[in-house]
ZAMARGU-4260 file (C-alpha; in steps of 0.2 Angstrom, whole numbers, plus 5000, padded with zeros to 4 digits):
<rodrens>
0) 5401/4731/4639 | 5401/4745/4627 | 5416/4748/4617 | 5418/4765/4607 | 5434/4761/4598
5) 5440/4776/4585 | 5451/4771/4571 | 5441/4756/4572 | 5443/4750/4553 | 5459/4752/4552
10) 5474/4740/4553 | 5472/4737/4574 | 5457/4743/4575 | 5448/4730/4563 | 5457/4715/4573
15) 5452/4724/4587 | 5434/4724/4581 | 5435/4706/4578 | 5439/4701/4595 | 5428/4711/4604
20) 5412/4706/4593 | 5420/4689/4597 | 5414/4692/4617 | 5399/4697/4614 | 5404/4719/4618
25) 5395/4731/4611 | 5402/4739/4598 | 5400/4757/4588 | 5417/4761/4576 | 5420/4780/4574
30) 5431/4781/4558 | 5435/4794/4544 | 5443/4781/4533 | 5456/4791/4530 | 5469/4776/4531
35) 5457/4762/4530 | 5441/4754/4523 | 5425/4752/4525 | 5428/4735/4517 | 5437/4730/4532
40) 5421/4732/4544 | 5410/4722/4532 | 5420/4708/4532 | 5422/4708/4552 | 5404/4707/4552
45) 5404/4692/4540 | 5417/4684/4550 | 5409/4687/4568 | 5390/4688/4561 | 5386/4701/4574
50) 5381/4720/4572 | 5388/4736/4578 | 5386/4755/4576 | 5398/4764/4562 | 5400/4781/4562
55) 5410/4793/4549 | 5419/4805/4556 | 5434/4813/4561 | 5443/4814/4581 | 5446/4832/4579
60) 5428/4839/4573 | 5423/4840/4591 | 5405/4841/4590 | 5402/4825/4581 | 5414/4816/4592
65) 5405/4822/4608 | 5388/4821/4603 | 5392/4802/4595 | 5398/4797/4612 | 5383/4804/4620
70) 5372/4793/4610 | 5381/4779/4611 | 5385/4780/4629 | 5401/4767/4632 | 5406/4758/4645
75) 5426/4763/4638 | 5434/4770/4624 | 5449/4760/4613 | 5458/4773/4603 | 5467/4771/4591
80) 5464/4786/4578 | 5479/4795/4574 | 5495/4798/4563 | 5508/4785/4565 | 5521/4784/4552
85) 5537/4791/4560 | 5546/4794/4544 | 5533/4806/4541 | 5531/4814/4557 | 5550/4824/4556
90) 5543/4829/4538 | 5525/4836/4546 | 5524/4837/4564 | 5512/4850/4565 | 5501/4839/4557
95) 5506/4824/4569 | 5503/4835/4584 | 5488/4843/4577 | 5479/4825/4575 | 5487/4815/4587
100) 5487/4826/4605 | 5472/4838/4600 | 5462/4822/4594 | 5463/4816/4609 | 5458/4831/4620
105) 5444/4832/4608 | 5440/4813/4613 | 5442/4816/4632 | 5430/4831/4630 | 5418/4820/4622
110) 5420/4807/4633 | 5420/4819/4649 | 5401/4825/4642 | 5394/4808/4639 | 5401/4802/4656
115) 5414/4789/4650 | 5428/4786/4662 | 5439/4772/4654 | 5450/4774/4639 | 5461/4761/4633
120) 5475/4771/4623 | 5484/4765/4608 | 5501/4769/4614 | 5518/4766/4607 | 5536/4757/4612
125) 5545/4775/4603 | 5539/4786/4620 | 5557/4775/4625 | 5569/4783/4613 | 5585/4778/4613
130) 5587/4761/4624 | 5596/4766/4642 | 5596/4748/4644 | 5586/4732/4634 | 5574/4725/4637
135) 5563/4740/4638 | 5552/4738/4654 | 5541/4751/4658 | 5552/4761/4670 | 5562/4765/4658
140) 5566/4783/4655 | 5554/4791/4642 | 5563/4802/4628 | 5556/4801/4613 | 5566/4802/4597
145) 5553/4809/4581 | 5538/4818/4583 | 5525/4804/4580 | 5533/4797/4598 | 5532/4814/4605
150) 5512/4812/4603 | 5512/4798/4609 | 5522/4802/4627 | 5510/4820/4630 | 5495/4809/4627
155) 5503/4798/4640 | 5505/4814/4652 | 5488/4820/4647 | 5479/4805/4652 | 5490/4801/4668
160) 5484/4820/4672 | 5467/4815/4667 | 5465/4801/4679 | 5474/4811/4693 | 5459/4824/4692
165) 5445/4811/4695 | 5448/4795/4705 | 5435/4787/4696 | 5445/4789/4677 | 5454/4775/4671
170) 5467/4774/4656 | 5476/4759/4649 | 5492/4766/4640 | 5496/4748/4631 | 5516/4754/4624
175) 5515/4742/4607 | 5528/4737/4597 | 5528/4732/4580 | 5512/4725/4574 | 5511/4712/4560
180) 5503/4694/4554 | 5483/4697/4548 | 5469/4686/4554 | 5469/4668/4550 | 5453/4670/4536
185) 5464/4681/4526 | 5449/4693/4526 | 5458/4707/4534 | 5474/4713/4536 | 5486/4728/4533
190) 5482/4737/4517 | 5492/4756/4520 | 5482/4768/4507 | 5500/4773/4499 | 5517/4766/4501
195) 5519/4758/4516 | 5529/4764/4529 | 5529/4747/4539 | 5540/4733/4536 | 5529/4719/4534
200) 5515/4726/4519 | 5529/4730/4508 | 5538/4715/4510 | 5521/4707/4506 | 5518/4719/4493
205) 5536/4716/4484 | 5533/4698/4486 | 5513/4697/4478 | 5523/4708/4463 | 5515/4725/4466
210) 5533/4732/4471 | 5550/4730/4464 | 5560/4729/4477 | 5561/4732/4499 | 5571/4747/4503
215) 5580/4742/4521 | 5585/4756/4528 | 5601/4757/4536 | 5613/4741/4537 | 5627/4747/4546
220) 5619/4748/4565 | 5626/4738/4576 | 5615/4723/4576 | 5619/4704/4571 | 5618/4708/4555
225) 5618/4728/4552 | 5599/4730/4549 | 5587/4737/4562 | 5580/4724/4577 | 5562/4727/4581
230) 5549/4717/4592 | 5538/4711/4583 | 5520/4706/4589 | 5507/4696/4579 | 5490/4707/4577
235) 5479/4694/4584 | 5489/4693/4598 | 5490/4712/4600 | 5471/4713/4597 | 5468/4700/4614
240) 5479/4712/4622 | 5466/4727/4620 | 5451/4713/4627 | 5460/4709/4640 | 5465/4727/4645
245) 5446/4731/4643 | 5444/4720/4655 | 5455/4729/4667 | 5450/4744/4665 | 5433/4738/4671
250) 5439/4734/4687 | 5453/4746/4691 | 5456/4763/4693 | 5471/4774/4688 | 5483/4776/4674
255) 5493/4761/4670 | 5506/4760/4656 | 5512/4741/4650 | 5520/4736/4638 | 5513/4725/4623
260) 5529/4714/4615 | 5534/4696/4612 | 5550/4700/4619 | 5564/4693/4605 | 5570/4706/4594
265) 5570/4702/4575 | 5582/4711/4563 | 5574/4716/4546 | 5584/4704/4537 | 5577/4687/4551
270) 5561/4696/4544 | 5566/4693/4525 | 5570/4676/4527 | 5554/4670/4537 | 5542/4678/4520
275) 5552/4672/4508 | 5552/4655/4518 | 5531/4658/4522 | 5526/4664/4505 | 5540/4654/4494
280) 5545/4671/4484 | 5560/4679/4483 | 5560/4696/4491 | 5573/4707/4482 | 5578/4723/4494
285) 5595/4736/4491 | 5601/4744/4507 | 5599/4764/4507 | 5601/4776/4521 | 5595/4775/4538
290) 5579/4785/4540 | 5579/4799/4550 | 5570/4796/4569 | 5573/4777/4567 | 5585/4766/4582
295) 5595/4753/4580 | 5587/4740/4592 | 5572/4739/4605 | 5562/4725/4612 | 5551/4721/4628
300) 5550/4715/4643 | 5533/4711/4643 | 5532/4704/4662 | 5519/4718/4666 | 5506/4709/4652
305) 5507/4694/4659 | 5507/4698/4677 | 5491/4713/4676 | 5482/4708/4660 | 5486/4687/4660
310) 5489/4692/4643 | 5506/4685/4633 | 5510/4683/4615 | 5504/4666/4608 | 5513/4666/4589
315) 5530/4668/4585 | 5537/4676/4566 | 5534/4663/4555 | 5516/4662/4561 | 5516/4682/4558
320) 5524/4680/4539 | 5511/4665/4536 | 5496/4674/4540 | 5503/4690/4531 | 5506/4682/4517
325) 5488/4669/4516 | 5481/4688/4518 | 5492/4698/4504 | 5491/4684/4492 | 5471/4682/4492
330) 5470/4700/4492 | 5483/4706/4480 | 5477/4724/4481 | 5472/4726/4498 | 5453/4728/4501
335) 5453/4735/4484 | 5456/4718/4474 | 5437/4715/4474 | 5431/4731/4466
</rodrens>
């Protein structure tokens, strides 16, 4: 098939890339680098030795999105370009809104001109909010807690509209949760462009020495041990997950939301102790504040994968600390450690 993923160098995306390359799809990646490299696609094509179409350029300039995906005429769209940092998003929501819902109109437009009707859409396990009950399935009640998840639930409602006007359209609203590990080369991996706001690249960016310390936020929740509980979900494994939902978009119809989870919970301290057992560092951290938007606890129950997609996680959190590590410790500073 062809496979138009945006945000396609990034931290997914490039994963992503991988894996599809890996089928034999073709591929173009319509990126701004704005939170990634180009570093990141050259050494996919290393690793997989196949070719694919790149394409600079932002979701929200409308003509150069439409006009790509007229010229590249795909079979479905994987999107992953947007905002996603939910600290930031109660700081600048207009800016979250702004890139995350009118990018994708500005893709559905685009895609709408060039006749594509599958989208497989990088969605997010904080359209739940605060947990009714655990583990979150997908009929959970939707109430998002920080703006970065309210983009995320009206692109939910835009697509599920979108695919209510045309029974031809199909979306894939894959609900992910904490995203973590690298590929086994060490090749690529997470490399934020600032501070990280994920756990996992400043725990390996404490313990490679390029930080101090790990600020945890928040150890008074009511978890085993007072620090947040997230599912986390090796990258590889999340990047098989987009395959196989590409797969089933091929066949089916429809707007279908599932979620993407190991389904165990993880406190940030269990996360501590598996890097500094992976890596053989210590990892110094101080407890602060909780940050605003955060939740005490959420996980998934990721029945639906298994069932729909035959998809379920493979690697558990040392494998995800290993990999980060064999990738952090060959690349000191990021994609940047070679120039």
């Amino acid at each position: 098939m062809r496979v138009f993923l945006t945000g396609g160098a990034g931290y997914i995306g490039s994963h992503t890339l991988l894996e599809v390359l890996s089928q034999d799809h073709q591929v173009c990646v319509y990126d701004d680098f704005s939170n990634s490299e180009p570093e990141a696609l050259k050494r996919v094509a290393k690793l997989t030795n196949r070719s694919f179409d790149t394409v600079e350029g932002d979701v929200l300039d409308r003509a150069k999105i439409q006009q790509s995906l007229i010229d590249f005429k795909p079979d479905v769209v994987v999107h992953f370009a947007g905002k996603k940092a939910v600290g930031e998003s109660t700081e600048k929501p207009l800016m979250y809104y702004r890139n995350n819902v009118d990018g994708t109109l500005a893709l559905l437009e685009g895609m709408e001109a060039a006749g594509c009707k599958r989208i497989v859409f990088s969605s997010s396990a904080t359209v739940y909010g605060e947990p009714h009950y655990l583990p979150y399935d997908e009929h959970h009640p939707l109430a998002p807690t920080n703006p970065y998840g309210m983009t995320k639930y009206m692109v939910e409602l835009i697509l599920k509209d979108w695919c209510a006007s045309n029974v031809k359209n199909t979306a894939v609203l894959l609900r992910y949760f904490n995203p973590v590990g690298a590929h086994e080369s060490g090749e690529i991996g997470e490399d934020p462009n600032d501070i990280p706001n994920n756990l996992m690249p400043f725990v390996s960016q404490v313990a490679v020495g390029r930080r101090e310390k790990l600020s945890v936020f928040g150890g008074d929740y009511e978890t085993h041990d007072g620090t947040g509980v997230r599912d986390y979900i090796h990258v590889v494994d999340l990047a098989k997950a987009h395959a196989a939902a590409i797969q089933f978009a091929d066949g089916h119809s429809g707007c279908e939301a599932i979620n993407v989870g190991s389904g165990q919970g993880s406190s940030v301290l269990d996360l501590v102790e598996a890097f500094k057992s992976a890596s053989g560092r210590d990892i110094p951290y101080e407890v602060v504040a909780r940050r605003a938007g955060d939740i005490a606890e959420f996980y998934a129950d990721p029945t639906k994968a298994d069932k729909i997609l035959g998809w379920k996680t493979e690697r558990n959190l040392s494998d995800m600390c290993k990999s980060a590590w064999n990738w952090q410790s060959r690349n000191p500073k990021g994609y940047n450690s070679i120039k």
